[in-house]
N, C-alpha and C positions, 0 to 999 in steps of 0.2 A: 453347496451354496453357490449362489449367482457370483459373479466377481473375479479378478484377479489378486491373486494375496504373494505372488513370490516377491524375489529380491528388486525386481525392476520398478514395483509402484511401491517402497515401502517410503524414502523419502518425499512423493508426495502426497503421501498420507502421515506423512508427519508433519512437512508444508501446513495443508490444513488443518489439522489439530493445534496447529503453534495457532492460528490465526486465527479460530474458533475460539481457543483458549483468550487470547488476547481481545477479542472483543468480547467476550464474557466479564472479562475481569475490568476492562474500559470501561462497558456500562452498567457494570456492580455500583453499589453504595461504597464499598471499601476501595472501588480500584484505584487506578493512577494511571494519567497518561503513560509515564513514563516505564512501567510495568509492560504497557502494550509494543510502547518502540523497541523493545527489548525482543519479546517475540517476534515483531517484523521483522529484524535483523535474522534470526533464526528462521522463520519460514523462506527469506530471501538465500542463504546460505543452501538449504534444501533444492530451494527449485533454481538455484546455481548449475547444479551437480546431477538433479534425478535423467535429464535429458540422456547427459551423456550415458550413468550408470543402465540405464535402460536398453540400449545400445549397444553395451557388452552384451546380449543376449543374444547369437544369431537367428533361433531357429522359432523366433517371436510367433504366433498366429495371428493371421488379420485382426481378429479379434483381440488382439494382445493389443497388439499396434495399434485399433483406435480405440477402445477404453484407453490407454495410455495415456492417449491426445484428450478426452472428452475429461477425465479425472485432474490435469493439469490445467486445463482451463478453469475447471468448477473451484478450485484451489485456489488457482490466482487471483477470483475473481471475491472469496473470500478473503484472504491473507493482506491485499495489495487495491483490494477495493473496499470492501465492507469494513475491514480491521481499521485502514487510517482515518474514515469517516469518522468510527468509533472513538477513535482516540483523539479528533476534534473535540467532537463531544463530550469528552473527560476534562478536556482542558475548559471548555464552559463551564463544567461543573466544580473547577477545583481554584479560579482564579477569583479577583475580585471585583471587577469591572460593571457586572450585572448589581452587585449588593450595593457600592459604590454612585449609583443612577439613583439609586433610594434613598441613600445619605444625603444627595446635594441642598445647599439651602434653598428652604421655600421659595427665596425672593429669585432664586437663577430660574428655578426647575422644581414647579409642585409637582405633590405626591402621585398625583393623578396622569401627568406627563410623565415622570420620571418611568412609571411603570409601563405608558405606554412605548415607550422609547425602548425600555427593555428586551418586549417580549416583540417590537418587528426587530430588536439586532437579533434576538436568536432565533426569529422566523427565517430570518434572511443566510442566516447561517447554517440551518437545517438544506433550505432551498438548494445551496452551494453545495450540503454534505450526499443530498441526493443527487444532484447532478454529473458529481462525481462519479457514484457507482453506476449511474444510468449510462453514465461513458464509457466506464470498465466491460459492463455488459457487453455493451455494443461492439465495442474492440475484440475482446475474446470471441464472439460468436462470429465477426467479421474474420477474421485469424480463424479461425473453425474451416467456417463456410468456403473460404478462399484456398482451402490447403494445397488442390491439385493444381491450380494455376499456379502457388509458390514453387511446387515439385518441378514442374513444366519449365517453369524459369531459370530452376537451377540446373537441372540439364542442359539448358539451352546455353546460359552466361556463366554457368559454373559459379554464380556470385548469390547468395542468400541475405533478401531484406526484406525488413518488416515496412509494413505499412501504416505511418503514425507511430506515435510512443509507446514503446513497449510496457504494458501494465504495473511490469514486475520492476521500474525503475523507482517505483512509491516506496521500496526496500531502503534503496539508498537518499531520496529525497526527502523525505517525513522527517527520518533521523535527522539528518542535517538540519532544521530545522527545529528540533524541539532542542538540539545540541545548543543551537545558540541562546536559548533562553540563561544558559549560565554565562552569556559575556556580557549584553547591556543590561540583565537582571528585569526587563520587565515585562507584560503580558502580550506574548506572541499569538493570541487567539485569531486576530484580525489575521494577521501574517499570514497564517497557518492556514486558515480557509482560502486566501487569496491565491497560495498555491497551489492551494487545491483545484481550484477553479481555473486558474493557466491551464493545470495537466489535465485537466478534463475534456478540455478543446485540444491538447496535442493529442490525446489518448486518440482521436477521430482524425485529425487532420490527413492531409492524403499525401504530404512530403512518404519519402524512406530515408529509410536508417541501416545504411550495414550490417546484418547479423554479426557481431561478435563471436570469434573465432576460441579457440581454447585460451592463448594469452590475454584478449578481451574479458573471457569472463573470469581469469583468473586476477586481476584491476581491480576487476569490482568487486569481488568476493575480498579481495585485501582491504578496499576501500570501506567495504563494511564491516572487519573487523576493526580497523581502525577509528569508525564511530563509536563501534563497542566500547572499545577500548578508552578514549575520550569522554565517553560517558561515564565509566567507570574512575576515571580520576579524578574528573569535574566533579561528580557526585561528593567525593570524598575529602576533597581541598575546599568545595565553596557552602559557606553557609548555610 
């Protein structure tokens, strides 16, 4: 069989199955946003770790070493691009804002308005959910494309940065945000695309960012159990 299967690529092929997973069941009939944040968290926790685990490997073949890079990209760009889209579009389907446009009285807003008003917010919101992944795209392939000049540079400054927001920061931001729908109790849908649409344009921007060192990503892997973990209380104390 074509492929790498040992121990170095098994967490990001779990990566994307969590993200797979999670946009399947986002935009099921049964799913739930909150279902998917769940798996973000977990494919986020994964491609924490798979770099380093990888790593431990000395005696890697070139071939090792770029499947490694090309399967990590195709991952992130599932898990951390297509998955929070996804789970946009859960939360269009599960709140009441659109059914609500139809409700209003005849004399504010006819039937014929109302519907039209409907279907440009969730044109406009779709627009937003693709724009998003078109940036994720672009980012990872750019991150791809750019890799010897990053090598070159760290030989050179001994210092590793990324250029633009790193893709896999959607692990830790999406949650945060679906998180607070349990504190003012009402429909974060607009919200939720709006940030989207920020990190879309950081996902490209040309600023750098420090690669985060071992203590770095161990921050944010706590940070994201700690959304876990909030979620799972919130869930269970509110209404």
């Amino acid at each position: 069989m074509i492929g790498v299967y040992d121990y170095t690529v098994i967490l990001t092929y779990m990566s994307l199955l969590a993200g797979c997973t999670g946009t399947i069941i986002a935009m099921s009939g049964v799913g739930h946003p909150y279902i998917g944040m769940f798996l973000m968290l977990f494919a986020g926790l994964c491609d924490g770790f798979d770099g380093r685990v990888a790593r431990t490997k000395k005696n890697r073949s070139p071939l090792e070493l770029k499947f490694g890079v090309q399967i990590d990209s195709f991952s992130d760009l599932i898990s951390f691009g297509v998955l929070p889209a996804a789970i946009g579009m859960s939360m269009l389907r599960h709140n009441q804002r659109l059914s609500d446009l139809h409700e209003l009285p005849e004399s504010w807003l006819d039937p014929e308005t109302a519907a039209a008003h409907s279907d440009l917010y969730r044109a406009a919101l779709i627009l937003i959910a693709l724009l998003y992944i078109l940036a994720a795209m672009i980012r990872l392939a750019y991150f791809n494309a750019t890799e010897d000049e990053r090598e070159q540079e760290i030989r050179e400054n001994g210092v590793a940065y990324f250029t633009g927001l790193p893709v896999t920061t959607a692990a830790l931001v999406f949650p945060m945000v679906l998180l607070l729908h349990y504190i003012p109790r009402f429909d974060l849908s607009v919200p939720y695309f709006v940030v989207m649409l920020i990190m879309a344009f950081l996902f490209v921007g040309r600023f750098k960012i420090r690669k985060p060192g071992r203590k770095g990503v161990l921050i944010m892997v706590g940070i994201g159990f700690l959304e876990f973990l909030a979620f799972l209380i919130l869930s269970r104390v509110t209404p």
